[in-house]
N, C-alpha and C positions, 0 to 999 in steps of 0.2 A: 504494500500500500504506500503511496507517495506519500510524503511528508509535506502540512500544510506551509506553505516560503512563507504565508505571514507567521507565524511564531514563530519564525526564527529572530532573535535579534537584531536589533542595526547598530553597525559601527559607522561613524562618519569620520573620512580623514580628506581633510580639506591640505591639498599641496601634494603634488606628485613628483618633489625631489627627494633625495636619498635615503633623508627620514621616513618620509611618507609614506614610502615604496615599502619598505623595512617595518613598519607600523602596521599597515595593513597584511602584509604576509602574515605576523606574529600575531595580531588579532582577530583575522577574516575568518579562519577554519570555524565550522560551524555556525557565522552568522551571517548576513547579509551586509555585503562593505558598499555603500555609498561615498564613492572616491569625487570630490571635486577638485577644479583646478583653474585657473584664468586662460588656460594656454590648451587649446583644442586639440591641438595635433599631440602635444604630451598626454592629456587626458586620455585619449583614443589608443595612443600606443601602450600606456602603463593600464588599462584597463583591459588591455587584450591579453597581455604578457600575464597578469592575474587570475582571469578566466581559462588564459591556456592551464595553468597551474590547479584550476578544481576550485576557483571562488565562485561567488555567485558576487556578481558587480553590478551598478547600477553608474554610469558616472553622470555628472551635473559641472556644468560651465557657471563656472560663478566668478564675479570680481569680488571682493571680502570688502573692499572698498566701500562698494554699494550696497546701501541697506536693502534696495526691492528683492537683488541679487540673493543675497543673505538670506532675509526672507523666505525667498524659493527655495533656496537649498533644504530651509527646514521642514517647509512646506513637503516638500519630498521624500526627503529622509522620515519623516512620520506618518505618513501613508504608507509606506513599506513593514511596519511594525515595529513595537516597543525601541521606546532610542536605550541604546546603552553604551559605549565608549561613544565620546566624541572628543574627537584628536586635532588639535588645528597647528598645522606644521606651513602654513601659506604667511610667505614674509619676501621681505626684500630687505637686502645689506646695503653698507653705505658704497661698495663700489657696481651698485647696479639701480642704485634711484636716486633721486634727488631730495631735500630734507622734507620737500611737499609730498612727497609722493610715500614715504617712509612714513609721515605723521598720517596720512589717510590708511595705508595699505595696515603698518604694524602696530598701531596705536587705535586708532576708527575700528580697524579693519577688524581687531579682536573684541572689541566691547561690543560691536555688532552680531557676534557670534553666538557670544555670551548671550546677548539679549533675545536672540531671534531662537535659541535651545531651549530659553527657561519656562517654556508653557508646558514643552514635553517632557523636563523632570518628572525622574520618577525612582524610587529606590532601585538602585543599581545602574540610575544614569551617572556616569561621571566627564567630566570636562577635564581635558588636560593642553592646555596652552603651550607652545613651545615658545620662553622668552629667550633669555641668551645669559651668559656670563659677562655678558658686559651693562646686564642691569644690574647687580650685583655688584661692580665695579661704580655704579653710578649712581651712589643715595643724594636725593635729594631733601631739600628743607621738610618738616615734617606736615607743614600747611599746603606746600606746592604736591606731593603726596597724595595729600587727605584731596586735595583739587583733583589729581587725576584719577584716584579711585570712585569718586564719588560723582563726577560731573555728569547731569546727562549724556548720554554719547549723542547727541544732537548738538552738544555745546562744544564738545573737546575740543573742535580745533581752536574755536575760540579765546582758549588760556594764554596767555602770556608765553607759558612756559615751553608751548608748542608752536609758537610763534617760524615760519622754517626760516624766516628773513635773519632771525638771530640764532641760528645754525647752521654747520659745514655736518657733512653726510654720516659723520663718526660719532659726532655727540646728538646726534638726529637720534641715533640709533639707540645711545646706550640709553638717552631718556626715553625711548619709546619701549625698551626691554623691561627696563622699570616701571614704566606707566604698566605694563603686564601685568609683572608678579600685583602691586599692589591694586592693582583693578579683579584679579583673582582673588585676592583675601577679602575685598570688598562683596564680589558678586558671590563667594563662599555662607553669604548667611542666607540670600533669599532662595538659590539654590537649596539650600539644608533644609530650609521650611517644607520644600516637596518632597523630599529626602532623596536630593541629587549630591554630589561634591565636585567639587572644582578644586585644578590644582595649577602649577605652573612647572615646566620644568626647565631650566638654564644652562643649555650645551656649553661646555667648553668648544674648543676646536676641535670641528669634525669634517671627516671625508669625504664632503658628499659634493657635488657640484659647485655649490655656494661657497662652501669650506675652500674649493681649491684658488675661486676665484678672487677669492679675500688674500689667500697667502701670496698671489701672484699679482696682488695688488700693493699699493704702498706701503697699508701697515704688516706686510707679509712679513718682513726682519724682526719688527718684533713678537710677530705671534710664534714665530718661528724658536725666538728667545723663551719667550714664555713656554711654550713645550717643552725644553732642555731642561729651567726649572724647576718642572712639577716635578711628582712624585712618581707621577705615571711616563712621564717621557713619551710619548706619542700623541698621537693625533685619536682622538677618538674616533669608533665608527658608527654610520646609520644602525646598528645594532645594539651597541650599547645604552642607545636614545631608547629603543625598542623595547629592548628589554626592561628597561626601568617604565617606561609605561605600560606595560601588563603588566607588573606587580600593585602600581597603582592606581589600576581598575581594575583589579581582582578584589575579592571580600577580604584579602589576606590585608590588605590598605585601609580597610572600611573607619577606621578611627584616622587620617588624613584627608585635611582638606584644609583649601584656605590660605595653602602654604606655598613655598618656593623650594625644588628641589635641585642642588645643583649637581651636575653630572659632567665635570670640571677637569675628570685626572687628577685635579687637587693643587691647577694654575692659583686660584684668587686663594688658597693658603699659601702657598709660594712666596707670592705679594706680599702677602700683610706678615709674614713670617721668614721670612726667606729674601737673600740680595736683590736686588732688583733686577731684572733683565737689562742687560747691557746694549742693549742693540737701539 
């Protein structure tokens, strides 16, 4: 007898780079992956490569940018049955946008995510944001914080502090990784009320397309430095990312939410502990 495809679960993983890819392999077996992506011809080919493999895929063109967009995605993804992981690995670095386009795509572009998932909470939905280690590197004042946790996502761009005229593409970035984690611990309580969690999780340097385009970019010497540093000495991979999020959408997590987890090799203790990178 067939098995009915609506009970099966939905995972949603918005971004079809090397996280993505690696996310959805590790969490697709047995449920329904709803894979989106801005980029058509990626969508189509990483959708086929995971059906070749025995998923059952459904993909959606979205810009994360736009709220209708957004929207849809969810609109989608909950028609196909109960939501359960939703994974958002869809971002741009600073040598591939501009600080406008960084504040809509990696700042907008997650509080809209956040916002367009939270009808479908439900115990066992969990949200996991992919921020970065350079929010982490980048605390800001505790009011400018509470502003971007809290702000409508109508308003964000709004703030001062997202302003892109008073930013270059790298501190674009690291403020908008932090607008993350702390818009995660904010959206962690309305979430909880439907008994969903929200988490954030903040790669070190990783292999994955973006990773490589970064190292082969200008601050590449010193990320380069900062790996020599850690503890781990290498470059992370889209697996390691992977791994740590099915442990934190399984029940084995069920007491985390809220929070920022960093998955570093152990660079930003380096920093605060450790010579500085020379480079």
């Amino acid at each position: 007898m067939s098995r009915d495809r609506r009970a099966a679960e939905v995972v949603v993983v918005t971004g079809t780079g090397g996280m993505g890819v690696a996310i959805a392999r590790r969490l697709g077996a047995g449920r329904r992956v709803v894979l989106a992506d801005v980029d058509q011809g990626s969508l189509d080919r990483v959708a086929a490569v995971l059906r070749g493999e025995g998923h059952d895929v459904t993909e959606v063109l979205v810009d994360v940018a736009d709220a209708a967009s957004v929207a849809h995605l969810a609109e989608v993804a909950s028609g196909l049955g109960a939501i359960g992981p939703v994974v958002h690995t869809a971002g741009v670095s600073p040598v591939q946008a501009t600080p406008e386009r960084i504040v809509h795509v990696d700042v907008v572009g997650t509080a809209q995510l956040l916002d367009a998932f939270l009808p479908h909470a439900r115990p066992g939905t969990v949200a996991v944001c992919i921020a970065s280690m350079a929010g982490t590197m980048f605390p800001l004042a505790r009011e400018v914080e509470q502003l971007l946790a809290s702000t409508p996502t109508a308003e964000l761009v709004g703030l001062a502090v997202l302003d892109p005229a008073t930013m270059d593409p790298g501190s674009a970035y690291g403020i908008a990784k932090r607008a993350n984690q702390v818009r995660v611990q904010a959206a962690s309580v309305p979430w909880g009320a439907k008994g969903g969690r929200v988490l954030s999780i903040s790669p070190g340097i990783i292999s994955t397309p973006m990773g490589q385009q970064e190292l082969a970019g200008a601050a590449g010497d010193m990320m380069r430095a900062m790996i020599d540093m850690s503890a781990a000495k290498r470059l992370g991979t889209p697996e390691d990312i992977a791994a740590t999020v099915e442990f934190l959408v399984s029940p084995a997590a069920s007491f985390i939410t809220g929070t920022d987890v960093l998955v570093d090799g152990g660079v930003v203790a380096a920093l605060h502990h450790g010579a500085p990178p020379s480079a």
